[in-house]
DSSP file (Angstrom, degrees, kcal/mol; ACC not computed):
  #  RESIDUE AA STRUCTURE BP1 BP2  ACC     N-H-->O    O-->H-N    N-H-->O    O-->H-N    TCO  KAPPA ALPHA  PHI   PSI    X-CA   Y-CA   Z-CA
    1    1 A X              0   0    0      0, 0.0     4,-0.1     0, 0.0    67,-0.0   0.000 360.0 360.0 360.0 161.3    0.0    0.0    0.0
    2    2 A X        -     0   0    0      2,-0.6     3,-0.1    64,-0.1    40,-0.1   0.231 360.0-109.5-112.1  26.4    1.2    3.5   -0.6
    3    3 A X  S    S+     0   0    0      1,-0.1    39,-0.6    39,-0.1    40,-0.5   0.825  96.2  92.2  25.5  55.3   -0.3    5.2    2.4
    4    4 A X  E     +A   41   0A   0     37,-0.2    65,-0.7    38,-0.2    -2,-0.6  -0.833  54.6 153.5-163.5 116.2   -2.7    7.0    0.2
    5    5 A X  E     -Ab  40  69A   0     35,-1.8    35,-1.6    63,-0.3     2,-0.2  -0.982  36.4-133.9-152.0 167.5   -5.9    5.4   -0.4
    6    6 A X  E     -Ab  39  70A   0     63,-2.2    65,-0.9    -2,-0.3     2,-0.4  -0.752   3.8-163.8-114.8 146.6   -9.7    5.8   -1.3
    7    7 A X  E     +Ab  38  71A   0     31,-4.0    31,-1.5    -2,-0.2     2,-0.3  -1.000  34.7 172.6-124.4 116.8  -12.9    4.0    0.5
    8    8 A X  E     + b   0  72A   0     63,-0.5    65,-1.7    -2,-0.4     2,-0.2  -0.829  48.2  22.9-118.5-177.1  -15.6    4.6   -2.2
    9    9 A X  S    S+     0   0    0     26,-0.5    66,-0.5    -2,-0.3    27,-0.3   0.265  77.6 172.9  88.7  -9.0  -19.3    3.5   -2.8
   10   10 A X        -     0   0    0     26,-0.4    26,-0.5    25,-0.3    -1,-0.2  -0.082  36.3-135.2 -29.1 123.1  -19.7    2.8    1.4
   11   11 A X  S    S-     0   0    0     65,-1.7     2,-0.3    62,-0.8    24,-0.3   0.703  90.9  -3.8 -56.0 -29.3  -23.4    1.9    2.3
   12   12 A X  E     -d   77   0B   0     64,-1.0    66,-2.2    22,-0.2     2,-0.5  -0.890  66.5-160.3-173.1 140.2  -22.9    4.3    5.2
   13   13 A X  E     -dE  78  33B   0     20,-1.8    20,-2.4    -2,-0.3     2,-0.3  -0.958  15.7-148.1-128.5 124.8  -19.8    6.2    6.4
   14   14 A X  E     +dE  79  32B   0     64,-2.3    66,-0.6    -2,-0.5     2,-0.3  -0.860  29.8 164.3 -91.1 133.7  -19.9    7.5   10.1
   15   15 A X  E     - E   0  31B   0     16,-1.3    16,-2.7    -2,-0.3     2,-0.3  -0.996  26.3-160.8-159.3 141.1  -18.2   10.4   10.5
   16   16 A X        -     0   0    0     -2,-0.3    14,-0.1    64,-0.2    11,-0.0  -0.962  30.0-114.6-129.8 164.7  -17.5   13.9   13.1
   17   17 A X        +     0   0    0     -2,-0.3     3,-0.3    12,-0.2    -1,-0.0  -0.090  64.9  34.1-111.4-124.1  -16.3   16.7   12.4
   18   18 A X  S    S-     0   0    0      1,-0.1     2,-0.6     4,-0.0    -2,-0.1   0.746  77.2 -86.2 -25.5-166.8  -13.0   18.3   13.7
   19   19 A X  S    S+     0   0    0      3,-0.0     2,-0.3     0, 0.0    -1,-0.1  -0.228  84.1  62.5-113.9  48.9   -9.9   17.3   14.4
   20   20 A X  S    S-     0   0    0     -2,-0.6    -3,-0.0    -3,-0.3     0, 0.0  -0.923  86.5 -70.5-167.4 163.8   -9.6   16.1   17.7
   21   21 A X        -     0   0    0     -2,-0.3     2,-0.4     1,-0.1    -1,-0.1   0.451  44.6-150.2 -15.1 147.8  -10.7   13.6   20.2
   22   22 A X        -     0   0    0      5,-0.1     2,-0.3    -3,-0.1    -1,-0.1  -0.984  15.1-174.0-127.3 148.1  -14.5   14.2   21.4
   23   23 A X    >   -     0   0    0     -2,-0.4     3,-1.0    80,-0.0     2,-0.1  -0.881  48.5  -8.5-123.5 160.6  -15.5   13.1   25.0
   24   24 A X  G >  S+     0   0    0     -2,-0.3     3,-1.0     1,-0.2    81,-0.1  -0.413 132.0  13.2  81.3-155.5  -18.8   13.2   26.5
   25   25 A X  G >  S+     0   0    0      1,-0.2     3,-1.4    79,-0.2    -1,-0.2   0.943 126.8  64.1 -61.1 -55.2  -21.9   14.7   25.0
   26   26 A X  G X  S+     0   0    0     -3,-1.0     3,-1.8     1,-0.3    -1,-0.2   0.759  84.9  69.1 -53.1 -19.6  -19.5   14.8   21.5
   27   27 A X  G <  S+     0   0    0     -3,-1.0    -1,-0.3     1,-0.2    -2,-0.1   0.203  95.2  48.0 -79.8  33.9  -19.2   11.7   21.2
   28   28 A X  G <  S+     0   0    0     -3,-1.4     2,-1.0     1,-0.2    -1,-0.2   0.376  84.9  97.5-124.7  13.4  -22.8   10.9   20.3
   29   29 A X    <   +     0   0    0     -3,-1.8   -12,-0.2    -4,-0.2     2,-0.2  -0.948  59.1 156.1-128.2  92.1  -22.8   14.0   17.5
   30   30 A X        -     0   0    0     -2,-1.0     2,-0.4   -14,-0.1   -14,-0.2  -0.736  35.3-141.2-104.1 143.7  -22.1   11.5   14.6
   31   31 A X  E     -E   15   0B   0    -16,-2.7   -16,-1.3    -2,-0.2     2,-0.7  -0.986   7.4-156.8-113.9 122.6  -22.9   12.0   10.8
   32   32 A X  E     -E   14   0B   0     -2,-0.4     2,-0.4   -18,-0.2   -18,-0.3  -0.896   7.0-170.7 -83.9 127.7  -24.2    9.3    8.4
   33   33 A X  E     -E   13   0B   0    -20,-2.4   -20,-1.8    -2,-0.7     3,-0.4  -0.895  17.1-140.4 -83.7 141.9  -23.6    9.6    4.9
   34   34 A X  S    S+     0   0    0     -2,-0.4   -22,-0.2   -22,-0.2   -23,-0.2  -0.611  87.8  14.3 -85.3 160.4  -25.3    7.3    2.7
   35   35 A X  S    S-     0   0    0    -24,-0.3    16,-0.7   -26,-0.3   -26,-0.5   0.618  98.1-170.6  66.6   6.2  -22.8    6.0   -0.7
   36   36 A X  E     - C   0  50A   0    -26,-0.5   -26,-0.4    -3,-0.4     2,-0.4  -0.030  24.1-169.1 -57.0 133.8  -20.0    7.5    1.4
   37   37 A X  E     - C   0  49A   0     12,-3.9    12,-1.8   -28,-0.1     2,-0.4  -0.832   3.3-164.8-128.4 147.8  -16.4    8.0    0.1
   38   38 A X  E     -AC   7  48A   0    -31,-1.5   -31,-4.0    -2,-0.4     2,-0.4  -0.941   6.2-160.5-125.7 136.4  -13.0    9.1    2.4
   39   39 A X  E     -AC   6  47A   0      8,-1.5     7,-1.2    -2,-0.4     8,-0.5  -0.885  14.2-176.9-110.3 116.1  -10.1   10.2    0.5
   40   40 A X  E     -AC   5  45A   0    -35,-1.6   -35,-1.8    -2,-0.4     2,-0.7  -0.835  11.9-154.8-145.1 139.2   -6.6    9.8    3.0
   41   41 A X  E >   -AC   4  44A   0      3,-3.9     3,-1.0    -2,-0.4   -37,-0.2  -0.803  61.9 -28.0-114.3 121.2   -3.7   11.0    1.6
   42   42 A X  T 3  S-     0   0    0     -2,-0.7    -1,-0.2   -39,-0.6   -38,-0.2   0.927 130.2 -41.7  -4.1  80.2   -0.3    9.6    2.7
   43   43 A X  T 3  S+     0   0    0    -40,-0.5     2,-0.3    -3,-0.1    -1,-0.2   0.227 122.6  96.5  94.7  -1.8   -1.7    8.8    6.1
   44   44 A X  E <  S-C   41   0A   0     -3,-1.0    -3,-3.9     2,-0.0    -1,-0.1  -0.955  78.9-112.6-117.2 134.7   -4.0   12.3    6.8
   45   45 A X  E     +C   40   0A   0     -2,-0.3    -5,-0.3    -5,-0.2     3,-0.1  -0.561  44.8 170.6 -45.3 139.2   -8.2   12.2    6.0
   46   46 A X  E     +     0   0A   0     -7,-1.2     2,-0.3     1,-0.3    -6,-0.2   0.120  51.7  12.5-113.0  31.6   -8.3   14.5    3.3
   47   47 A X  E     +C   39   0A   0     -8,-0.5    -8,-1.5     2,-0.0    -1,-0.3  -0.864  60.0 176.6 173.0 141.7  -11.7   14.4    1.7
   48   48 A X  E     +C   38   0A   0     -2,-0.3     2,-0.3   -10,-0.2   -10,-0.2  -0.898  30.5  88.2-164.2 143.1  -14.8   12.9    3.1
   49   49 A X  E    S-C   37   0A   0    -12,-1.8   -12,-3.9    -2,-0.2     6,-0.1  -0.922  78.6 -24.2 163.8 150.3  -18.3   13.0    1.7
   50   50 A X  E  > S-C   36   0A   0    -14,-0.3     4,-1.8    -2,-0.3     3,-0.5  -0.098  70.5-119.7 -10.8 131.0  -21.1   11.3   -0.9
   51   51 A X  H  > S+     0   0    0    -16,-0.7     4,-2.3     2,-0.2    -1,-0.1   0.990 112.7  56.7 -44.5 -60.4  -18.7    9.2   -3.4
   52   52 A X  H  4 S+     0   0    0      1,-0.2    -1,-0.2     2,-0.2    -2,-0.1   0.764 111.5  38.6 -82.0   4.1  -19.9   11.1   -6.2
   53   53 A X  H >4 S+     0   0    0     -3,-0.5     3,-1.9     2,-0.1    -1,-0.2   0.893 117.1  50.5 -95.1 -45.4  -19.0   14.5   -4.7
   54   54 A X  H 3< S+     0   0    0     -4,-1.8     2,-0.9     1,-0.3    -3,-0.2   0.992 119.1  38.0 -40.4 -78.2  -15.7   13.4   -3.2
   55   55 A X  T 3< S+     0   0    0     -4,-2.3    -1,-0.3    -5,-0.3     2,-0.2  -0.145 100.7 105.3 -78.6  53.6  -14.8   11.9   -6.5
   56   56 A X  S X> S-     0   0    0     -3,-1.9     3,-2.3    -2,-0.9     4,-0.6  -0.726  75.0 -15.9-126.6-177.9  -16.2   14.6   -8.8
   57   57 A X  G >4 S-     0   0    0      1,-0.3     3,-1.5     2,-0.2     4,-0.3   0.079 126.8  -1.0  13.9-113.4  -14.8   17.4  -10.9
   58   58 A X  G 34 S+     0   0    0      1,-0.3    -1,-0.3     2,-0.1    -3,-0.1   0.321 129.2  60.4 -71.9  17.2  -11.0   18.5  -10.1
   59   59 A X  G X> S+     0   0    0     -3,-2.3     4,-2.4    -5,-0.2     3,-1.2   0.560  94.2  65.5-103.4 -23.6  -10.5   15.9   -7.2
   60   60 A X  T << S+     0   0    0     -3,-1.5    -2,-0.1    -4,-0.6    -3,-0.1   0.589 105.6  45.5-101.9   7.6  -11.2   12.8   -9.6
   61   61 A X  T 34 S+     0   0    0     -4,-0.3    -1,-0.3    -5,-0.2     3,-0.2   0.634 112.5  45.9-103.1 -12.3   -8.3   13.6  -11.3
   62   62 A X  T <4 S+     0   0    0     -3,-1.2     2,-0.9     1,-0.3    -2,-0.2   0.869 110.2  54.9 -97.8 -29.1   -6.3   14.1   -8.7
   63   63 A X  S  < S+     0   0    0     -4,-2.4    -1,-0.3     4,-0.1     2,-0.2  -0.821  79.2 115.3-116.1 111.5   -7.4   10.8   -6.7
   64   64 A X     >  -     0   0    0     -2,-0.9     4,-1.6    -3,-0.2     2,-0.5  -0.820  60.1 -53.0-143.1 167.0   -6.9    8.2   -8.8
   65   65 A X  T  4 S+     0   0    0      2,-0.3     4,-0.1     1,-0.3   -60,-0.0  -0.829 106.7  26.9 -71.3 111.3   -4.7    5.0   -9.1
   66   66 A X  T  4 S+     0   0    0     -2,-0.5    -1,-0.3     2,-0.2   -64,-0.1  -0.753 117.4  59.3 -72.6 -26.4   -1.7    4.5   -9.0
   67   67 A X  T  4 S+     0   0    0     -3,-0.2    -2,-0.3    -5,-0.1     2,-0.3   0.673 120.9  19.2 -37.6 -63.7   -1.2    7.4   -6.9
   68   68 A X  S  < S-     0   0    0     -4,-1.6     2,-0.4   -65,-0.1   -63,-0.3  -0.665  79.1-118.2-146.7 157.2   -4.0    5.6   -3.7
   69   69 A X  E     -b    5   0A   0    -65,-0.7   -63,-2.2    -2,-0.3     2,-0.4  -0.875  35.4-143.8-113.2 116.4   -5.1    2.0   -3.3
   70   70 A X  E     -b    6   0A   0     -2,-0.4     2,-0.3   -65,-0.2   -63,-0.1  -0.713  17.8-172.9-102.9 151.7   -8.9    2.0   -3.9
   71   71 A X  E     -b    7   0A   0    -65,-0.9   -63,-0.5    -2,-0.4     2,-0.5  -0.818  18.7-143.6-171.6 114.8  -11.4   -0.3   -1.8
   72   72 A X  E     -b    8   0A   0     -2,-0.3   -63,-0.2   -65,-0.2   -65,-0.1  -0.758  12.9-168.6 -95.8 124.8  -14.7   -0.4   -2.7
   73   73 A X    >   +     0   0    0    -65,-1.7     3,-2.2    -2,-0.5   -62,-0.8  -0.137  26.8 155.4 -92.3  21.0  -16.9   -0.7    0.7
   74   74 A X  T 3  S+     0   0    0      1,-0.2   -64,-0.2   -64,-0.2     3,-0.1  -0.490  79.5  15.9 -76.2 148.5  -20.3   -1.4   -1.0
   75   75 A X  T 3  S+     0   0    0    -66,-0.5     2,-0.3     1,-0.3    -1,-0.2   0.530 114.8 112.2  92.4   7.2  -22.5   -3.3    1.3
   76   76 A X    <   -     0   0    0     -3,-2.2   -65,-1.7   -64,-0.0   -64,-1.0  -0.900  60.6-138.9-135.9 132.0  -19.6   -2.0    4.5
   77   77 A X  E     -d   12   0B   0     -2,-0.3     2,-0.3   -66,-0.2   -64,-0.2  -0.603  29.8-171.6 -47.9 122.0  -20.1    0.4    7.3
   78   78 A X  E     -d   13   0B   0    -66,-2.2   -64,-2.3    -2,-0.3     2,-0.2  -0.985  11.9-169.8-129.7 169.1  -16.8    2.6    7.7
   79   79 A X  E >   -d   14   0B   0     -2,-0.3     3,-0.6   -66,-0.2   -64,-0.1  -0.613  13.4-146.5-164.0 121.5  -15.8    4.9   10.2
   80   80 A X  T 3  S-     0   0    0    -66,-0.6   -64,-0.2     1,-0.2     3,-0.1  -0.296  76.4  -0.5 -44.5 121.5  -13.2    6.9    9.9
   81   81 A X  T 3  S+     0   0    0      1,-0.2     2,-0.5    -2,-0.1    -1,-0.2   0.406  80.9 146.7  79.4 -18.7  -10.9    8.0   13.0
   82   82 A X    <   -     0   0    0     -3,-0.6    -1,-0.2   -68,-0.1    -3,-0.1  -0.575  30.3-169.3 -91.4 110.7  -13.1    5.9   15.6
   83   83 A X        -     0   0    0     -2,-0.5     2,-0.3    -3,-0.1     3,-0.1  -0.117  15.8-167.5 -55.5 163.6  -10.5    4.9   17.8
   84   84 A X        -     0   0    0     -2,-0.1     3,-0.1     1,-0.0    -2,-0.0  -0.539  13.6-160.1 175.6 115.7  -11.4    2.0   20.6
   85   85 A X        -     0   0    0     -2,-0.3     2,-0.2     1,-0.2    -1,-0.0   0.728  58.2 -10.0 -69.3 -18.7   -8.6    2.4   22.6
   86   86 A X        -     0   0    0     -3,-0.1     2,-0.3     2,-0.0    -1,-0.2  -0.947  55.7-152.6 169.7 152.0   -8.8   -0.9   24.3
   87   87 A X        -     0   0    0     -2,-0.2     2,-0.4    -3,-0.1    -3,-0.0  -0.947  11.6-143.1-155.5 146.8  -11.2   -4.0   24.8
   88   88 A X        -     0   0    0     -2,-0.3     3,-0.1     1,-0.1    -2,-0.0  -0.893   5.0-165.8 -94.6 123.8  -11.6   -6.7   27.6
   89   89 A X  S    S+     0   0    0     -2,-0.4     2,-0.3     1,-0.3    -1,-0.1   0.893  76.9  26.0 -90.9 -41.8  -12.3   -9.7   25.9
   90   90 A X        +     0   0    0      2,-0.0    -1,-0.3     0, 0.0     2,-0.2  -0.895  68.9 138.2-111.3 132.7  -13.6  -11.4   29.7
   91   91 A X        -     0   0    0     -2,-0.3     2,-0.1    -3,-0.1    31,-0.1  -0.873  45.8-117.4-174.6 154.9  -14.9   -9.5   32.5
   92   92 A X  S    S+     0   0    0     29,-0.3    33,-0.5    -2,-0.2    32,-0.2  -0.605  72.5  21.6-106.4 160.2  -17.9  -10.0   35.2
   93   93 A X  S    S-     0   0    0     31,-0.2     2,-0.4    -2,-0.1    -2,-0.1   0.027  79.3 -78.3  80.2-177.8  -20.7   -7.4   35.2
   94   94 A X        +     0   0    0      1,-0.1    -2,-0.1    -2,-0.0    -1,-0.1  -0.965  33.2 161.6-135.0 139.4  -22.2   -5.0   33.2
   95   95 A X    >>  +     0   0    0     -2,-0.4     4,-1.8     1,-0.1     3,-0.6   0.196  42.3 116.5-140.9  36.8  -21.3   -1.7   32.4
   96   96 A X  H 3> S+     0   0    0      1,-0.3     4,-2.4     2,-0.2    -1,-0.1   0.879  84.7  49.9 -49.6 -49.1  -23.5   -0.9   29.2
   97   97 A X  H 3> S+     0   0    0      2,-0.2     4,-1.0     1,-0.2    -1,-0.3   0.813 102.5  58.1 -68.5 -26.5  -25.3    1.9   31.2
   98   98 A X  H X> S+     0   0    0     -3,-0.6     4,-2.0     2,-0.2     3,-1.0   0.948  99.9  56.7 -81.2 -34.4  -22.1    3.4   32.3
   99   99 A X  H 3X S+     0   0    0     -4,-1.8     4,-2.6     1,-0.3    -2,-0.2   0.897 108.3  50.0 -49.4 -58.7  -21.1    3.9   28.5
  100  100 A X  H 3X S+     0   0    0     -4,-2.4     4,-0.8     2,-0.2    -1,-0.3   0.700 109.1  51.6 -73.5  -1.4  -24.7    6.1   28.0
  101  101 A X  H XX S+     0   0    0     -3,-1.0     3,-3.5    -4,-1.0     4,-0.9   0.803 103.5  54.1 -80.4 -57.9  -23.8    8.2   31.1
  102  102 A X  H >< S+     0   0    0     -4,-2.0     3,-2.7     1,-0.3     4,-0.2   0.591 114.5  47.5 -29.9 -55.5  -20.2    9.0   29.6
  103  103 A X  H 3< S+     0   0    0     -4,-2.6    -1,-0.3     1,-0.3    -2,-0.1   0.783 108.0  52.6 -57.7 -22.4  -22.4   10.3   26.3
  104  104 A X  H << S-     0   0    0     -3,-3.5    -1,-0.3    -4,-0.8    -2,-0.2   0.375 126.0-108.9 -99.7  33.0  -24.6   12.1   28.2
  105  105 A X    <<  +     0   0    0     -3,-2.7     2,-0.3    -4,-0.9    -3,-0.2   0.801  66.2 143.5 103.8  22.7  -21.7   13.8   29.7
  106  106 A X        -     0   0    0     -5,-0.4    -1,-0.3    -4,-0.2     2,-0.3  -0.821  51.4-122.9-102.9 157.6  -21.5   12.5   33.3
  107  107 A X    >>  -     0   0    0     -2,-0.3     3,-4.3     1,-0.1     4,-2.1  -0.704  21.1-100.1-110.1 163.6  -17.7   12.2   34.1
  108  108 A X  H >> S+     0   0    0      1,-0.3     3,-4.1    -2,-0.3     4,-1.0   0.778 119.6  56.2 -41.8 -74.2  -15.7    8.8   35.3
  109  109 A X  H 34 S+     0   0    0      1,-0.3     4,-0.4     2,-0.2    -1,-0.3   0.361 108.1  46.4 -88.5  25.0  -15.7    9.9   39.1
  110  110 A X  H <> S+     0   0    0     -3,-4.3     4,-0.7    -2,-0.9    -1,-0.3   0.557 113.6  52.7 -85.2 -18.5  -19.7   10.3   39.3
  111  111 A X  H <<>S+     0   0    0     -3,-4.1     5,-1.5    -4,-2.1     3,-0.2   0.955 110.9  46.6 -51.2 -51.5  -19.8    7.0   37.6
  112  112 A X  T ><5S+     0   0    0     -4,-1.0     3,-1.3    -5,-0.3    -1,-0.2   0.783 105.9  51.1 -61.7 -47.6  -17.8    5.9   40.0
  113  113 A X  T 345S+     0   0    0     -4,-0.4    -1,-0.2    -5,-0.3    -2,-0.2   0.745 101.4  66.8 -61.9 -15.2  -19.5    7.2   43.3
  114  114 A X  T 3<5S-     0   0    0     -4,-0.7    -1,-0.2    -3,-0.2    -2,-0.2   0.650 131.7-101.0 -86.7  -7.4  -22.7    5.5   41.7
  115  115 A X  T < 5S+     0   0    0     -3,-1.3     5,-0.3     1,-0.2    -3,-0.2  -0.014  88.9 117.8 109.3 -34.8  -20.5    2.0   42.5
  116  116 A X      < +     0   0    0     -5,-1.5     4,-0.4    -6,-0.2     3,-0.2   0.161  33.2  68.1 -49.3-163.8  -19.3    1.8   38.3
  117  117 A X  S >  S-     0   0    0      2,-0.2     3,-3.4     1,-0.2     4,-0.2   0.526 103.0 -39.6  69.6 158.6  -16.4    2.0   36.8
  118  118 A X  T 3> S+     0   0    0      1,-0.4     4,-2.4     2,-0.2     5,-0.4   0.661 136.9  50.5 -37.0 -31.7  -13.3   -0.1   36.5
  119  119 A X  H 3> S+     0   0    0      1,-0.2     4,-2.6     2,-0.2    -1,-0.4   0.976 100.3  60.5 -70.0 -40.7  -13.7   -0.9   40.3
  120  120 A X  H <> S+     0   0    0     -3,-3.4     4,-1.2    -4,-0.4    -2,-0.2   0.915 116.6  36.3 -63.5 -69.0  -17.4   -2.0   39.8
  121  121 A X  H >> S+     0   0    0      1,-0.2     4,-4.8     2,-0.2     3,-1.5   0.968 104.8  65.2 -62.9 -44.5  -15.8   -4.8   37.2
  122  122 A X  H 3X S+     0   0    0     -4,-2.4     4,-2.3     1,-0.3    -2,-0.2   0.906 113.7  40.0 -38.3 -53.5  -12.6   -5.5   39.3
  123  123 A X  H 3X S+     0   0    0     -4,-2.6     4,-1.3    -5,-0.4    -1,-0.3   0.691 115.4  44.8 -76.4 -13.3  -15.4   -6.9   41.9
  124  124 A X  H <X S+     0   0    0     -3,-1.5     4,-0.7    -4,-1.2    -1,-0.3   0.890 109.0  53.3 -85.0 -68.7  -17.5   -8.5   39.9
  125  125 A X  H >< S+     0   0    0     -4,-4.8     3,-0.9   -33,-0.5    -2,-0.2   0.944 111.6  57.2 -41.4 -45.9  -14.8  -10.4   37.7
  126  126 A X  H 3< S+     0   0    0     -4,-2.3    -2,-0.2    -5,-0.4    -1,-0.2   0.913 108.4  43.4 -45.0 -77.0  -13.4  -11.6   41.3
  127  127 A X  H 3< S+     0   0    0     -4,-1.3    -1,-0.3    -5,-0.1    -2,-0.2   0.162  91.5  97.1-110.4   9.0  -16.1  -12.9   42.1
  128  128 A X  S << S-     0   0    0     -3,-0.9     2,-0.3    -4,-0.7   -36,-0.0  -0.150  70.6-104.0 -69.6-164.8  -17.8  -15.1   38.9
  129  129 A X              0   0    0     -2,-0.0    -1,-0.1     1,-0.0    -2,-0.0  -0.619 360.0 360.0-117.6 154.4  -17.6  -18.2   38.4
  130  130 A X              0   0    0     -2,-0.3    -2,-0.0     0, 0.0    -1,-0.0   0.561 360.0 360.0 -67.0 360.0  -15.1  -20.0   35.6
């Protein structure tokens, strides 16, 4: 790969906009595009959008092949940027509820006074069963 490639024809592209982390309430102020296309161009987004506006007038000359590695997503979810920093493959309890307050904005140590948060599993993993 040349670290410049195109995702075209995507069924749905998820997308935010600026350029840096969002915590909280931003992280639930997502955009779908339908057909969606992302341009990144050795190794920065540089175009995101409908396919046919992304690849239309003086951009579809400019992103083209050989120049970018195309991979066409029809029938694929993308989302561009979505980090997941980290995953527990095993762990006791449930912390599905704690995930919507972080979106609506409550921060780790009220999670935590409510009994969530990483301690909430610690005790819970202790104490299933194999």
């Amino acid at each position: 790969m040349s670290g410049s490639l195109i995702i075209k024809n995507a069924s749905q592209l998820v997308t935010c906009s600026g350029f840096k982390a969002k915590q909280g309430k931003e992280m639930s102020n997502l955009q779908i595009i339908e057909d969606g296309a992302l341009v990144i161009e050795n190794g920065t987004i540089k175009a995101v959008g409908k396919t046919e506006d992304v690849l239309a007038g003086d951009d579809k000359a400019k992103y083209r092949a050989p120049d970018f590695d195309v991979i066409d997503a029809s029938g694929k979810a993308v989302l561009p940027g979505f980090v997941d920093s980290h995953t527990h493959l095993i762990f006791g309890g449930y912390r599905a509820e704690e995930f919507s307050w972080r979106l609506r904005g409550d921060s780790y140590m009220d999670i935590l006074k409510r009994g969530g948060g990483i301690l909430n599993t610690v005790r819970e993993t202790r104490s299933a069963s194999k």
